[in-house]
C-alpha positions in Angstrom: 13.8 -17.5 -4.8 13.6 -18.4 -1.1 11.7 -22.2 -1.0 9.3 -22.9 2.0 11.7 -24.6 3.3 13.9 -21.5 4.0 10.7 -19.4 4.5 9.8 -21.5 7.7 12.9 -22.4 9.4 13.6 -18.3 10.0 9.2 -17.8 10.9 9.4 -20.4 13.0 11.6 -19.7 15.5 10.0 -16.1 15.7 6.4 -17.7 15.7 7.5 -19.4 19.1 9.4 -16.4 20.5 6.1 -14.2 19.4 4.2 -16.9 21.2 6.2 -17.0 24.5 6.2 -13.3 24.5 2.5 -12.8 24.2 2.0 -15.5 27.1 2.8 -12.0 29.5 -0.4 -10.7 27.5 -2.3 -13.6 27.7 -1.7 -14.5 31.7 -1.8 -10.6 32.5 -5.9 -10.5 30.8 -6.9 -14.0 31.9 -5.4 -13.3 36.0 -6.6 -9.8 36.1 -10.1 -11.4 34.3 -10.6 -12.8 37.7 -9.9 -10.0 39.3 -12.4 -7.4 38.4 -13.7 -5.6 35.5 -12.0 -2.5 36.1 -8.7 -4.1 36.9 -9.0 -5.6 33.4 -10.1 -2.5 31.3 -7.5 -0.5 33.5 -4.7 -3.0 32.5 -6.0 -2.6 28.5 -5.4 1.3 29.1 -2.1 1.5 30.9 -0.9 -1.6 28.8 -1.9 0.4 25.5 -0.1 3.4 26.7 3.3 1.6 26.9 3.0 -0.1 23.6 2.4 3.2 22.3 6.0 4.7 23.3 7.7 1.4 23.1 7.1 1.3 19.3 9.0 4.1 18.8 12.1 2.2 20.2 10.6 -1.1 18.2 10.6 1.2 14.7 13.8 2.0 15.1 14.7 -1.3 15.4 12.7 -1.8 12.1 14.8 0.1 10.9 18.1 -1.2 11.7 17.1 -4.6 11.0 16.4 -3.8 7.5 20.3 -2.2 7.8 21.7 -5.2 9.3 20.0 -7.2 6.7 20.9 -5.6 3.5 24.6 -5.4 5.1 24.6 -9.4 5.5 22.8 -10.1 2.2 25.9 -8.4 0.6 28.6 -10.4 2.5 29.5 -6.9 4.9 29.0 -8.9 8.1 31.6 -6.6 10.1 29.3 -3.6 9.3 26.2 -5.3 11.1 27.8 -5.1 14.9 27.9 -1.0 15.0 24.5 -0.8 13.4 23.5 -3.0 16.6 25.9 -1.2 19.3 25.3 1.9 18.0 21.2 1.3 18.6 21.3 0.0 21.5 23.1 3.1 23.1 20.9 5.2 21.5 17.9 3.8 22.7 18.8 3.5 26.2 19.2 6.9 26.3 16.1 7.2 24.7 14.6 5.0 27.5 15.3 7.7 30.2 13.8 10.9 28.3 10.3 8.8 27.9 10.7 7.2 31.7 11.1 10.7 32.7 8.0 12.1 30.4 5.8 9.6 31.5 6.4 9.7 35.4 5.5 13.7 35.0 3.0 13.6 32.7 1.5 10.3 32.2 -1.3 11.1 34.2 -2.1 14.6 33.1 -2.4 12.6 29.6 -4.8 9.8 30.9 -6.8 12.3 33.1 -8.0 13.8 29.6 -8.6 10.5 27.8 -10.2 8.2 30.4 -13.5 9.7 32.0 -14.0 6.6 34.5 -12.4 7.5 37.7 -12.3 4.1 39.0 -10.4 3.0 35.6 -8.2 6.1 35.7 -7.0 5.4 39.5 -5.9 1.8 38.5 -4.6 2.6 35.2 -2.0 4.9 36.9 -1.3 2.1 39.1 -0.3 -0.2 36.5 1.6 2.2 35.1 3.5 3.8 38.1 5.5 0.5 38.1 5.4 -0.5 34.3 7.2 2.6 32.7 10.5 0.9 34.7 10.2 -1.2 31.5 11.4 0.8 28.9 14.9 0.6 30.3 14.7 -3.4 29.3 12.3 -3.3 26.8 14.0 -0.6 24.6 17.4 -2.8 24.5 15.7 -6.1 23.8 14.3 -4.9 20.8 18.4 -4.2 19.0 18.7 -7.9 20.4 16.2 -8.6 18.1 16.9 -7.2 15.2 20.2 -8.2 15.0 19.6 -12.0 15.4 16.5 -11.5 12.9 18.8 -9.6 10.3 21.8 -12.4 10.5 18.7 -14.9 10.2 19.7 -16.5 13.6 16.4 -16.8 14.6 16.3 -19.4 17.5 17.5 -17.9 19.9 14.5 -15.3 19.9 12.6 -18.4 21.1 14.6 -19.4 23.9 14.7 -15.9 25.0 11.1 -15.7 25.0 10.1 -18.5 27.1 12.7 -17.3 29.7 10.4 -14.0 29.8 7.0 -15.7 29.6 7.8 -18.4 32.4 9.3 -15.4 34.7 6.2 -13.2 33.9 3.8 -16.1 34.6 5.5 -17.8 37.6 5.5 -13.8 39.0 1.7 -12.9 37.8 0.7 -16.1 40.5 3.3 -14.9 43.2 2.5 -10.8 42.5 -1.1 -10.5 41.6 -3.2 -12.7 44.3 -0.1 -12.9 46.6 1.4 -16.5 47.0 4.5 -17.5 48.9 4.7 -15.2 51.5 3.6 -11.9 48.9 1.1 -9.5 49.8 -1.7 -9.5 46.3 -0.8 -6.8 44.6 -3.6 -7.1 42.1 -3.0 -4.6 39.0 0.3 -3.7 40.3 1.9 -7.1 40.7 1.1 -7.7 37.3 3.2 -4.6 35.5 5.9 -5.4 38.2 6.1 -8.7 36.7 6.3 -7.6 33.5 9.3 -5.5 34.4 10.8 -8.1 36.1 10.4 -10.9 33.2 12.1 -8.2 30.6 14.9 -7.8 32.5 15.7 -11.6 33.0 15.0 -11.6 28.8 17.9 -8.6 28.2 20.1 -11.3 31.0 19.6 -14.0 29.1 20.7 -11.9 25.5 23.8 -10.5 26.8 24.6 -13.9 28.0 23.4 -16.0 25.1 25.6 -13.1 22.8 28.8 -13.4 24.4 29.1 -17.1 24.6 27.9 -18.0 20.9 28.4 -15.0 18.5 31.4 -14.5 16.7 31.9 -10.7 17.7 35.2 -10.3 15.3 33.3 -11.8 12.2 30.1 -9.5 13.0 32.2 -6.3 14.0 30.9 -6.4 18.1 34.0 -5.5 19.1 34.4 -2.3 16.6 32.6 0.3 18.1 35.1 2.6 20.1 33.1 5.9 19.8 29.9 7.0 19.4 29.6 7.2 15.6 27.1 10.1 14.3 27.4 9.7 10.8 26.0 6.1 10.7 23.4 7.0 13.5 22.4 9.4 10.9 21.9 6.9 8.5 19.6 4.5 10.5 18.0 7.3 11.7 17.3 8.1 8.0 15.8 4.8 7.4 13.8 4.3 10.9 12.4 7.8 11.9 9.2 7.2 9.3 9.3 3.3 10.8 9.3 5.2 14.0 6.6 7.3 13.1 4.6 4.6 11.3 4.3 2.4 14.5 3.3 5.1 16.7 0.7 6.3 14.3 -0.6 2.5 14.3 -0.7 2.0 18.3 -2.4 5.3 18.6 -4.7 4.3 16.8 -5.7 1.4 18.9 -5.2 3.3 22.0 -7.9 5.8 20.5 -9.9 2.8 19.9 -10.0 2.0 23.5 -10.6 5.0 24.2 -13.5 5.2 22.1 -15.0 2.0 23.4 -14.3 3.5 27.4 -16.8 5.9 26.6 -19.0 3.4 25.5 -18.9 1.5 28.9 -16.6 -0.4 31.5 -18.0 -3.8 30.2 -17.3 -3.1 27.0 -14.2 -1.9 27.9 -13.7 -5.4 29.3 -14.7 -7.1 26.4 -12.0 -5.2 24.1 -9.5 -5.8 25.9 -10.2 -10.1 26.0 -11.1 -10.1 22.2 -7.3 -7.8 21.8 -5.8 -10.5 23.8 -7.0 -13.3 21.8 -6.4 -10.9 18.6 -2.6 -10.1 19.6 -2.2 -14.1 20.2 -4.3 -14.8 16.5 -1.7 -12.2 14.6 1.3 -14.1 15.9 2.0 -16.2 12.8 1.4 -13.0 10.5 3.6 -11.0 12.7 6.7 -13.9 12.5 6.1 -14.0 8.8 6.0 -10.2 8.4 8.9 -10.3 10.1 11.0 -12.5 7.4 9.1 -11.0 4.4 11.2 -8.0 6.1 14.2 -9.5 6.1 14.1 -11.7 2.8 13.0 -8.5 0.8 16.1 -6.7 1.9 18.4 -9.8 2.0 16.8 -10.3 -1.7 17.5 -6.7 -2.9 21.3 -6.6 -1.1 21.6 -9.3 -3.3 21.2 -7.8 -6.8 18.1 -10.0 -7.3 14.9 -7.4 -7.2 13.5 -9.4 -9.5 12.6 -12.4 -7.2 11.0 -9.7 -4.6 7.1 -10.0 -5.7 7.5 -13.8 -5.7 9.1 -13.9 -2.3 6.1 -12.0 -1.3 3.0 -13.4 -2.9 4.7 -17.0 -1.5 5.0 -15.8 2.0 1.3 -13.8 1.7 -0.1 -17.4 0.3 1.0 -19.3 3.7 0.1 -16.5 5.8 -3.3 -17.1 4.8 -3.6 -20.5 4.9 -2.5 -20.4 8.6 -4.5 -17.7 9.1 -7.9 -19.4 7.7 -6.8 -22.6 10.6 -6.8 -19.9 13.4 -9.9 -18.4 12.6 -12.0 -21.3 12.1 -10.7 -22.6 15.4 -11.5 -19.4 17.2 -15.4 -19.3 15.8 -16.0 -22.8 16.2 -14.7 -23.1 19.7 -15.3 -19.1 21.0 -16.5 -20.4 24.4 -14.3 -22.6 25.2 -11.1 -19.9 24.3 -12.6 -17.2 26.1 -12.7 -19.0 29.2 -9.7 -18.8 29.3 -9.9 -15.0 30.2 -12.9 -14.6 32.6 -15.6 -17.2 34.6 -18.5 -14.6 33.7 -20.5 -16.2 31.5 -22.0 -13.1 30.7 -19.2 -11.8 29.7 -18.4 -14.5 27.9 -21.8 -14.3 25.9 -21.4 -10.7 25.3 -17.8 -11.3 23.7 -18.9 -14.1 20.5 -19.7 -11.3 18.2 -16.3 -9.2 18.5 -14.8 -12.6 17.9 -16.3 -13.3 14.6 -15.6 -9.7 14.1 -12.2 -9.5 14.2 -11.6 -13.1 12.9 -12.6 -11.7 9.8 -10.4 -8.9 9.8 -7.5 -11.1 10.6 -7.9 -13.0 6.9 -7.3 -9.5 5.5 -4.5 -9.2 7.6 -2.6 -12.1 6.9 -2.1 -11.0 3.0 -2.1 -6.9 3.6 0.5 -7.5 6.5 3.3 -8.9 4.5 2.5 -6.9 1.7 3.3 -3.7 3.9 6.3 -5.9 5.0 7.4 -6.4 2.1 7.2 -2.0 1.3 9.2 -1.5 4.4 11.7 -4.1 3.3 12.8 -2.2 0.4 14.0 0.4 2.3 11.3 3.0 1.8 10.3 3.3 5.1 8.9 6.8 3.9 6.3 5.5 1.9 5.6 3.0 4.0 4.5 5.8 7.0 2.4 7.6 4.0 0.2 4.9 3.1 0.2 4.0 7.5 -0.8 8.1 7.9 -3.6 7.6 5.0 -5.1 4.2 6.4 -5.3 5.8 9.8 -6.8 8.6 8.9 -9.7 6.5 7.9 -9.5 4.4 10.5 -9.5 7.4 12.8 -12.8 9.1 11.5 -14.3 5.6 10.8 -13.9 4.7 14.7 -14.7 8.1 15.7 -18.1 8.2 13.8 -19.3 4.5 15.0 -17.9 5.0 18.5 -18.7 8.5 19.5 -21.3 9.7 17.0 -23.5 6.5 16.6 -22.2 4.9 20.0 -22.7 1.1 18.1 -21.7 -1.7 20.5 -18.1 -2.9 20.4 -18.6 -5.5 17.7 -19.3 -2.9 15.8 -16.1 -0.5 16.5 -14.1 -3.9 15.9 -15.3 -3.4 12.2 -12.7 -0.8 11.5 -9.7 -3.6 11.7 -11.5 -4.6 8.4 -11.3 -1.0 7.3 -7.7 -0.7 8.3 -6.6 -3.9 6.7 -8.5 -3.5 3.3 -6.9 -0.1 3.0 -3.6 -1.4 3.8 -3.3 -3.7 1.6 -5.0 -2.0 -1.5 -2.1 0.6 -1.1 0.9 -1.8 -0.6 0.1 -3.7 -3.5 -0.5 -0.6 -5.8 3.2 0.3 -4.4 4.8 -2.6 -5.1 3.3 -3.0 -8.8 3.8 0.8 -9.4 6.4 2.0 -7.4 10.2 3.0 -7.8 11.9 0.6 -4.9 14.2 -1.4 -7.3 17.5 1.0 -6.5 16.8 1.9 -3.2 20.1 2.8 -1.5 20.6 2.4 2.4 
């Protein structure tokens, strides 16, 4: 059984690297905040759009992570370095069908979801110069998975301030145009993001080949493409795949929704997401080692210790959690002022914060749960309880939004619906369930 101890010193390092990384989503809302209202809901849109096809690449990394992590849990460390190798090529490749997708059709696709022309016009904007992204983004996640699979966490951090401080430096420079730049507004900031994931892959390849034993870990193996053991990642990570674009589509329906609804409250979801993406962090990091303990755990031989490991990990996720949101409703004012110098705005936002603080409490138990599904291995049970949650989410969201047109506080009630159902099912599965001899 994995003490706290152990628990902490692989979440904390990918708390931090989480937390640099969303800094680029913080600094993006809170510059374009003071920008304008459509800048910011336009930003939400184009920004939910990339997410959406860059967790494809980050499922499959899902999946090999879970590989690379049963493979060093039973001592086979030179079979980890082709899992990696092997990914990254794949996904690079993978990088230039969706680049080439989304600069033909991208905005045939938001044309029929987006009704505000003025949103539409800078969403395209935004996105013009962010799809360059998946080119660094796509690699960066095999980066990732290896050093969370080997339990080498630290590094995730360092690499993640080097993004953040290049994104945030370049949001000043880009957006309102400082030393000697023209203000770019919307555009400056997806060019910086660009910009601050290709210093992060930089400082990877660098940080890799000056510190990593390649021999030991089997970097240096991979002479040929190998189809086979593609075939066997793919085997595990296509439903991890399909389970993270099912769950981003979801919220990107969600804003969608609330568009319809109005550009203010358009406004207001994407500040209450921002502070929500930066309120998930700690859940996220320890979903992220209930991941890789579960599989480490099973490789093994000790399935027996895997509901412990979980139900530990699900206890401190909540007790952070329950810090977070009592911070965020006692002091809402003073956090979304961070975001936007409306006070109107600001007013209008309290209630989607209490809102989704709530749901976050579900979260941070039904998350590692689901974690804890995925790390057995059976990633294809995992997408069938994602497809049934959504499903309800989907028709919840759809009937509020669209049918009853509730304010957004309201449509921020189905991340409690989401949640609840979530974890209802993973628990049943874990309790229930065959997983004890899955094979990968």
């Amino acid at each position: 059984m994995y003490s706290n101890k152990q628990i902490w010193n692989v979440s904390y390092p990918i708390f931090l690297s989480l937390l640099a990384q969303n800094v680029i989503n913080v600094t993006d809302t809170a510059f374009l905040g003071r920008v304008g209202e459509v800048e910011l809901g336009a930003a939400a849109m184009g920004g939910l759009f990339y997410i959406c096809i860059y967790t494809i690449a980050f499922g499959f990394s899902t999946g090999s992570q879970i590989v690379m992590a049963r493979r060093n849990g039973e001592k086979q460390y030179a079979d980890v370095g082709p899992v990696m190798i092997q990914g990254i090529v794949f996904l690079f490749l993978l990088a230039g069908i969706v680049f080439t997708l989304s600069k033909l059709y991208a905005e045939n696709v938001i044309s029929l979801l987006i009704s505000s022309e003025q949103v539409r016009g800078a969403t395209m904007e935004f996105l013009d110069w962010r799809v360059f992204g998946f080119f660094f983004s796509f690699v960066n996640v095999m980066y990732r998975a290896f050093y969370v699979g080997i339990t080498r966490t630290k590094v995730l951090t360092m690499n993640a301030v080097v993004m953040a401080v290049t994104n945030v430096i370049l949001d000043y420079v880009l957006i309102f145009g400082h030393l000697g730049f023209p203000a770019m507004g919307i555009k400056g900031a997806a060019i910086a993001s660009v910009v601050a994931e290709g210093g992060s892959i930089l400082f990877f390849v660098i940080y890799t080949r000056l510190t990593v034993n390649r021999n030991k870990y089997g970097l240096n193996r991979l002479t040929s493409f190998d189809f086979a053991l593609l075939g066997r990642v793919l085997n595990i990570s296509i439903f991890t795949m399909m389970q993270y674009f099912f769950s981003m589509g979801s919220w990107f329906m969600f804003f969608v929704v609330v568009e319809r609804i109005g550009v203010r409250d358009l406004a207001i979801a994407n500040i209450v997401r921002s502070i929500y993406v930066v309120m998930v962090i700690p859940v996220s990091a320890l979903s992220t080692t209930t991941n890789t303990f579960v599989s480490n755990t099973i490789g093994a031989g000790k399935t027996d210790q895997v509901m412990g490991v979980i139900a530990k990990i699900s206890r401190l996720s909540f007790y952070i959690m329950a810090v977070f949101a009592s911070v965020v409703c006692l002091f809402p004012k003073l956090i979304l002022s961070v975001y936007t110098n409306d006070p109107l705005l600001i007013a209008d936002s309290y209630a989607s914060i209490y809102v989704i603080s709530a749901a976050m409490l579900i979260s941070s138990v039904g998350s590692i749960f689901f974690s804890g599904v995925t790390g057995t291995g059976n990633t294809r049970s995992a997408l069938t309880m994602e497809t049934i949650t959504l499903v309800f989410y989907g028709v919840y969201i759809y009937l509020v939004g669209m049918v009853f047109k509730q304010p957004v506080e309201i449509c921020f009630t189905t991340e409690i619906v989401y949640y609840t159902g979530l974890l209802a099912f993973s628990y049943l599965y874990l309790k229930k369930g065959r997983w004890q001899h899955k094979k990968i």
